[in-house]
N, C-alpha and C positions, 0 to 999 in steps of 0.2 A: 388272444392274449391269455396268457396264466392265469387264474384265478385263483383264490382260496383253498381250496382243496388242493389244486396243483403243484402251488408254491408249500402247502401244507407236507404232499408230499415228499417234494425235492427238501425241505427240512429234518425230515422226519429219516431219511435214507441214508442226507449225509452227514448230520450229528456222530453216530456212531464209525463214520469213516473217518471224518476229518480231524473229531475229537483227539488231541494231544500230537498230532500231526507237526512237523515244525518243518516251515517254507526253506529250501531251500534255495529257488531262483525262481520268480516269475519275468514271465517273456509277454512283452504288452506289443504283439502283433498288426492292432491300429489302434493308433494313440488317442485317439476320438473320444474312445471307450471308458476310462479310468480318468476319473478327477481326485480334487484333493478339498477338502476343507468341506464343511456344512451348507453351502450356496446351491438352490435346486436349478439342475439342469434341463434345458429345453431340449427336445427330441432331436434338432439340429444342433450340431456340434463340429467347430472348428478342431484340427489335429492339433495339438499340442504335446510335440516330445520332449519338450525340459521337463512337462506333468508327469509323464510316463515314468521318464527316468527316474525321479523323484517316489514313485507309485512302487517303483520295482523295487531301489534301491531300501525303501524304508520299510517293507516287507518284508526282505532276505533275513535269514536267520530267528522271525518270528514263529512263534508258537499259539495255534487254533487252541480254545479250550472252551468255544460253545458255536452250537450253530441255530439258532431262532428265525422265529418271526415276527413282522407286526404290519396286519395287513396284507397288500401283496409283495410287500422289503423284505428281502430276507438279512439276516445282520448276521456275521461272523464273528465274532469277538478272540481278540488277541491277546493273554495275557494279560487281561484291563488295565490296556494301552490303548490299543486301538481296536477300530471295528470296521469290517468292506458292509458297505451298504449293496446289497447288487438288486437290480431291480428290470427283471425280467422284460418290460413292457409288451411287444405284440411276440417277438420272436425269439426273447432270446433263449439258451438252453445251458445248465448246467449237467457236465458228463465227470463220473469219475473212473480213472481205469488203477488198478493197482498192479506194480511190477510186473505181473506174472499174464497179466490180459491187456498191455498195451498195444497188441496188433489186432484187437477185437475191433469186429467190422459192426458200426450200426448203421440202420438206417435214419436217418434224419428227419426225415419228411413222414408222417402216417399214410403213403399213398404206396400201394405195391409195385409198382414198375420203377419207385425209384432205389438205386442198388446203395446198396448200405458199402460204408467206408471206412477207412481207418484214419485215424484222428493225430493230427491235426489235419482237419479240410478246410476250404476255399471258407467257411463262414466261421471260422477257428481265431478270435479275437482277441484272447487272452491262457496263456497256459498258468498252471502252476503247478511246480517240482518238486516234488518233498522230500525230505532226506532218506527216504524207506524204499524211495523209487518208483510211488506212485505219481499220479498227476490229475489236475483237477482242469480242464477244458470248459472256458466260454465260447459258447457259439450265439450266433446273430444274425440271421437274413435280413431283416430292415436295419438292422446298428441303431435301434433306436432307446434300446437298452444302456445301460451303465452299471460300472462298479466303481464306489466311491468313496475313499478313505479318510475318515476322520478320526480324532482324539474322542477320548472317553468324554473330558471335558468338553468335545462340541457335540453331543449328542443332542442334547436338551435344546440345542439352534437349529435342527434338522426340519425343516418346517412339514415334509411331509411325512412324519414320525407324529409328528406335533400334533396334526389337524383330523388324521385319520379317526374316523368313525369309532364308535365301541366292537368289540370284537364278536360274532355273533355265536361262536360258539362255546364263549366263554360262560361258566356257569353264574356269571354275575350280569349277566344279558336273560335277564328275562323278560315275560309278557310284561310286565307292570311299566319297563324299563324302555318294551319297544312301544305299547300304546302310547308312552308320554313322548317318545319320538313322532310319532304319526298328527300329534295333534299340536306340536311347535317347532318342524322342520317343515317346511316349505310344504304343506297338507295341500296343496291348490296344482304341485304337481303330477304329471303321469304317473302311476305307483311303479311301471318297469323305468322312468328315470331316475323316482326316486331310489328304487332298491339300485341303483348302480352309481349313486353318487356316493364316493368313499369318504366323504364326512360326516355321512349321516349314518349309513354302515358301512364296516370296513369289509374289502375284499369277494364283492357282488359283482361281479361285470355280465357280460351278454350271455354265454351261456347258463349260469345259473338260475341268473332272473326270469328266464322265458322259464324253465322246468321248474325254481318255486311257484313262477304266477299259476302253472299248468295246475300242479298238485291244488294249490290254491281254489282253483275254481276262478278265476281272476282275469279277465281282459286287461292287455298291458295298457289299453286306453285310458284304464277306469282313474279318476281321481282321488287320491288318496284320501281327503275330506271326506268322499261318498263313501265309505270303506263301511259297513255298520260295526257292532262289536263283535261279531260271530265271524266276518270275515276277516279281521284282526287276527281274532286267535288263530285263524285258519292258516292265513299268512304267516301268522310266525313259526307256528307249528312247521309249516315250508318250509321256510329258513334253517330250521333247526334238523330238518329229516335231510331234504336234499342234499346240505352241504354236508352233513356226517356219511349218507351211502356213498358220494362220492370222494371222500377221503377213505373211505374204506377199500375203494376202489382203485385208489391210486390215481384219482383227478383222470376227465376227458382227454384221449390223445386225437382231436379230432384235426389236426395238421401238423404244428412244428411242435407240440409237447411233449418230451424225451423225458423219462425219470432220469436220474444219477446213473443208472446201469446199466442205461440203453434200451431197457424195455419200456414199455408202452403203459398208459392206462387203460382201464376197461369200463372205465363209467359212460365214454360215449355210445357203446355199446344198447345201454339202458337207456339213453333219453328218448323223452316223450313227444317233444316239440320240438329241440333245437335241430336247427342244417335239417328238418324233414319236411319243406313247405312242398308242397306238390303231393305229397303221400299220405293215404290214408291214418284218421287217428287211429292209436290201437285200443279205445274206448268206446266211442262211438262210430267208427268209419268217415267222420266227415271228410274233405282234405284239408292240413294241414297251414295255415295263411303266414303270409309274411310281413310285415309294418314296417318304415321307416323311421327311426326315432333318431333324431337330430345326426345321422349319419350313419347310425349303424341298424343293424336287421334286425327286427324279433321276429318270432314263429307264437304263432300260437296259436288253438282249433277253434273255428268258433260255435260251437255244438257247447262244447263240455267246458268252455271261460265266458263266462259273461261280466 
């Protein structure tokens, strides 16, 4: 799944594309994909094409004039009218081609035996047309993603807009701000579930938490409560490095995560622990271990996290 830095990217690339852009047709390919109104969506989803139509229709002839974030949502905004919520979940991908490169071949997938394509492909869920003759491509191997359009007035109903965590690399997220998180958010859970629960911080999922706990010094077992003050600061310190080098980097492309442009990122390149259980640390040599946590994997060495 996208994470923070990922999705940080894919903001950051296509602000300066999409800005002042004005729609001229989108084509809603499965209608699963695009809702309407502030109501949060479950991963399963029935087709509904009067939504779509509706999706399209009210679209056409609008004007992008920002592309943000919050957490792992990215928000479009329309001439504050309206705004598409899209929200990547495990697979999905934003691609953008302009006029002059829309027979450009990518590859999809970060695996090299599989052959790059031209777009629209088999996992090509939503287009959008723009009067310049660009186009802006959603892709989705699970569909478990969405894009969801609301009024300016329903923003403030968006609940997971609402509930989402403080932002960690906002300069109003400091130590002072994560210690008083540690000691009256759920202190009695795992610290890798808590750093991945997006109401306590926003935009943590599985890769990064294993590489902050790493930095950290930190077993994902450890209990948040038992944390001393030294390992706090250490911990945030984490937070604050690992997600900054990897927005540096253009976020992990360690399977289906495509920038805007079709290139790749290079942060999975650097990680310490994550996807390497079976292989030596490159700190101490131990091998690499993996953990179960409520369904999903962590990595992490046990030499150098305790």
């Amino acid at each position: 799944m996208p994470e923070l830095p990922e999705v940080e990217t894919i903001v950051r690339e296509l602000r300066p594309k999409l800005k002042n852009k004005k729609i001229r047709e989108v084509r809603v390919l499965l209608p699963k994909m695009v809702a309407l109104g502030p109501a949060t969506l479950p991963n399963l989803r029935k087709t509904r094409g009067s939504v779509a139509v509706k999706f399209a229709k009210t679209l056409k002839g609008e004007k992008i004039t920002d592309v943000s974030r919050r957490a792992k949502m990215i928000i479009i905004d329309l001439a504050g009218k309206f705004a598409i919520l899209v929200h990547l979940k495990m697979t999905g991908q934003l691609i953008f081609l302009d006029r002059k490169h829309l027979d450009k071949k990518i590859r999809l997938l970060n695996i090299p035996s599989i052959t790059p394509v031209s777009l629209p492909a088999k996992p090509t869920h939503v287009i959008f047309e723009f009067t310049d003759g660009s186009k802006l491509f959603y892709n989705d191997y699970r569909q478990f993603g969405y894009l969801k359009l609301v009024t300016d007035k329903e923003l403030p109903y968006v609940r997971e807009l609402q509930d989402y965590g403080p932002e960690p690399l906002d300069k109003n997220f400091t130590f002072q701000a994560f210690e008083a998180l540690t000691l009256r958010r759920s202190p009695s859970r795992a610290v890798k579930l808590w750093l991945m629960d997006p109401t306590i911080i926003a935009g943590i999922g599985n890769i990064y938490s294993d590489e902050i706990l790493y930095f950290a010094k930190l077993k994902p077992t450890r209990v948040v409560k038992s944390l001393s003050a030294k390992e706090k600061k250490r911990l945030f310190q984490g937070i604050k490095k690992i997600l900054t080098d990897a927005v540096r980097h253009a976020g992990s492309s360690v399977w289906e995560f495509v920038r805007p442009s079709g290139n790749w990122g290079t942060y999975g390149l650097l990680h310490k622990v994550y996807g390497r259980a079976g292989e030596k640390c490159k700190v101490c040599g131990s091998i690499i271990k993996n953990m179960k946590f409520n369904g999903r994997t962590g990595s992490f060495c046990p030499r150098c996290q305790k």
